[in-house]
N, C-alpha and C positions, 0 to 999 in steps of 0.2 A: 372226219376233220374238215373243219371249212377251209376253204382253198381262199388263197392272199387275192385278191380285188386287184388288179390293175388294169387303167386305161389309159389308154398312148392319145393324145389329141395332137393333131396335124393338121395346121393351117391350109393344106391339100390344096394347094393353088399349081401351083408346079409342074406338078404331075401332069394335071388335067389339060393346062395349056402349054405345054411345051413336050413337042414329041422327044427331044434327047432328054429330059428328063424322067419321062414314061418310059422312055428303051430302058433304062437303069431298076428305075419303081415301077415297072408295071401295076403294080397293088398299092402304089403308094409308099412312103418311107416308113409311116403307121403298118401297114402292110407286112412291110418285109419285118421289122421289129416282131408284129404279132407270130411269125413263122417262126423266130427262132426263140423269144420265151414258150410260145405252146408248147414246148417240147420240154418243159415244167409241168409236172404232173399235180403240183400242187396252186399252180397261178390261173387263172379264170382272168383272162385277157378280151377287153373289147376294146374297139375302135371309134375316134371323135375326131370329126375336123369341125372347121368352122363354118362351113356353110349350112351343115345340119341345122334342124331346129334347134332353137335355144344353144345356140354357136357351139351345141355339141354334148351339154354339160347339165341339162336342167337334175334339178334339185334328188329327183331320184335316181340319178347315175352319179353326182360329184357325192351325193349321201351314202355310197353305197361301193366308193373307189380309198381303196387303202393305199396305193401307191399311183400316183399321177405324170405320167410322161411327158413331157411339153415339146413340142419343134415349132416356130415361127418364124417367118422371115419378112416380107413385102407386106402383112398386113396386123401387126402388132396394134396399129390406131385402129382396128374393128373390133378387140375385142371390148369386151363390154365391162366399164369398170363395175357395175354392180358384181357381176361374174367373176373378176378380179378380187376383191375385196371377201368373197366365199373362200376361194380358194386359200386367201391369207388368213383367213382366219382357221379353218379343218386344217391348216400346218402348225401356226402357232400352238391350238388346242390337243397339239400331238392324235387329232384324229387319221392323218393323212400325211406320206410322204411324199416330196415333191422332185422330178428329174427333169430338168433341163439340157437340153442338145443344141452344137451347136450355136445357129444365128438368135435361138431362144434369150442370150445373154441380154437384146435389145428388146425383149417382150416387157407387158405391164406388168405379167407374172412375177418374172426373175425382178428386176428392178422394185418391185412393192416387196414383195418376201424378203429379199436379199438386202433392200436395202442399199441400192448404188444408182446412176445411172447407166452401167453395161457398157460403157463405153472400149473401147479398142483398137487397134490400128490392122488393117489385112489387106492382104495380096492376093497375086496370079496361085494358082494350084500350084502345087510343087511337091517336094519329098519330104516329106516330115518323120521324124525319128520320135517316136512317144517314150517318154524315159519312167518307168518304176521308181518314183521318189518313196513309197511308204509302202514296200512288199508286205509288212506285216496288218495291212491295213484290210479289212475284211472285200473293200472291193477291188484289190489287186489281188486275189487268192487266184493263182492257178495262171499269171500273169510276167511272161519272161523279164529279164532286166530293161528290156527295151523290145519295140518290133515298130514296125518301117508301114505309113501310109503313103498314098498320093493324095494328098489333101491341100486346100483354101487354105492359105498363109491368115493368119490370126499371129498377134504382136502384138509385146509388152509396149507401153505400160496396159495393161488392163486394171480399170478404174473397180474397182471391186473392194468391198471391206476385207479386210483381213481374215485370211480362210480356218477355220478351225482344225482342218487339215488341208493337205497340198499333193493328193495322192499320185497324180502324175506333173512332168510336166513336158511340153514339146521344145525340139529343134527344128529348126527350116533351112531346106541347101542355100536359101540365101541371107541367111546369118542369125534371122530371129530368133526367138524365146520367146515362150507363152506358159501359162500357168493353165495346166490344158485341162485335169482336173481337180474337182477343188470341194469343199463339204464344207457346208453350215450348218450348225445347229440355232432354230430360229425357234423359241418358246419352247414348245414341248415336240416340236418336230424337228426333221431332216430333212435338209436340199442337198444333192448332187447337180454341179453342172459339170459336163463334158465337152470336148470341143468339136473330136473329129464330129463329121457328119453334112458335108456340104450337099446339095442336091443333084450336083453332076459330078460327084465322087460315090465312088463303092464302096464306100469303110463300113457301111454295115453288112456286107458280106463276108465281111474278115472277124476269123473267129477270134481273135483276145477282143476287138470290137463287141463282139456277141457277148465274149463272157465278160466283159466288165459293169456294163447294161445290167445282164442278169446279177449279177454280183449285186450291183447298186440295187437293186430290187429288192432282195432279202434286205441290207441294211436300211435304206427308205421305209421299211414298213413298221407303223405305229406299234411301242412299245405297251407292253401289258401291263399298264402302272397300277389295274385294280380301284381306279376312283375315275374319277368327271372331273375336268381342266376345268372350270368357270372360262365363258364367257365375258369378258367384262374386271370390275372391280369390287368384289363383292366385301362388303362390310361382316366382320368376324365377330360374331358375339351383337351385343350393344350396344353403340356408342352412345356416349356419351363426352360433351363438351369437357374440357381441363377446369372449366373455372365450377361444373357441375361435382366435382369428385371429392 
């Protein structure tokens, strides 16, 4: 059986220069993610930042990824809108599932796909309570009513279209509300974005963290519709003009 395609790309700035970030990600946040889906026996996981060649993604790795993980923060104006515009397209064409983390909300990615400009209001770290809005929802499975991070305060309004679903949402001990995760269906594909995930926080060490990610993994991946999405607008049959008939 072929094993699900996924690759995490991580703007890997962070890590590299700043030592309290490296003490948390030694491997990077790409990194520590790839530690806890390998442990999927069916998922074939590699790793992409941006400074690699071809910012991570050339045509025979984004050709070749059924689910796509995204984190950006400080360098969302480097990626590469032709690189952008691939991306949106193997979502729309349901070749390819899209996950967003985090500061990703302000990348070209989320904001082209999605459809918004990502906007939001955040704070100091703090205690955040992640609330189970849709337990029936395939990536809340196995996912208590609630559990408790120390995370980057994220605050409504978040400027976002209207979610197709609203699987979680957060509280902050200083009063906010955030719409923390959220699902769109965008042509023949799926986005997830999630919020926990700042870079000097540990929430991806925390296991409903782990299992939500992989959750969202299984549903992110392209469905088995049995035909080819056109590209484009293709003409049905013949045309012919109204005043030709």
């Amino acid at each position: 059986m072929k094993k699900l395609q996924v690759t995490i790309w991580n703007e890997y700035r962070h890590e590299r220069a700043e030592e309290a970030c490296r003490a948390i990600y030694p491997n990077g946040i790409h990194g520590c993610i790839k530690e806890f889906l390998d442990k999927q026996p069916d998922l074939e996981v590699r790793l992409a930042a941006l400074d690699d060649p071809q910012q991570g993604l050339p045509d025979e790795v984004l050709n070749n990824t059924d689910v796509l993980m995204w984190w950006g923060h400080v360098a969302h104006h480097e990626v590469d809108d032709a690189l952008v515009e691939k991306i949106r397209q193997r979502v729309y064409t349901g070749k390819m599932g899209l996950i967003v983390m985090h500061s990703g909300h302000h990348s070209k990615v989320f904001r082209q796909v999605v459809g918004t400009n990502g906007n939001l209001s955040w704070g100091r770290d703090q205690k955040e309570i992640v609330w189970n809005l849709l337990p029936s929802h395939p990536i809340a499975a196995g996912i208590p009513d609630h559990f408790t991070l120390f995370e980057e305060l994220y605050a409504e309004p978040f400027y976002i279209p209207q979610p197709d679903a609203t699987v979680f949402g957060s509280w902050y001990e200083d009063g906010y509300i955030f719409r923390s995760g959220v699902c769109y269906l965008r042509g023949a594909g799926r986005v997830f974005y999630f919020q926990p995930g700042h870079e000097y926080c540990r929430s991806y060490y925390n296991p409903y963290v782990q299992r939500i990610l992989t959750n969202a993994v299984y549903w992110a991946k392209p469905a088995d519709l049995g035909y080819e999405i056109p590209d484009g607008a293709p003409c049905m049959g013949e045309y012919k003009p109204c005043n030709d008939q």
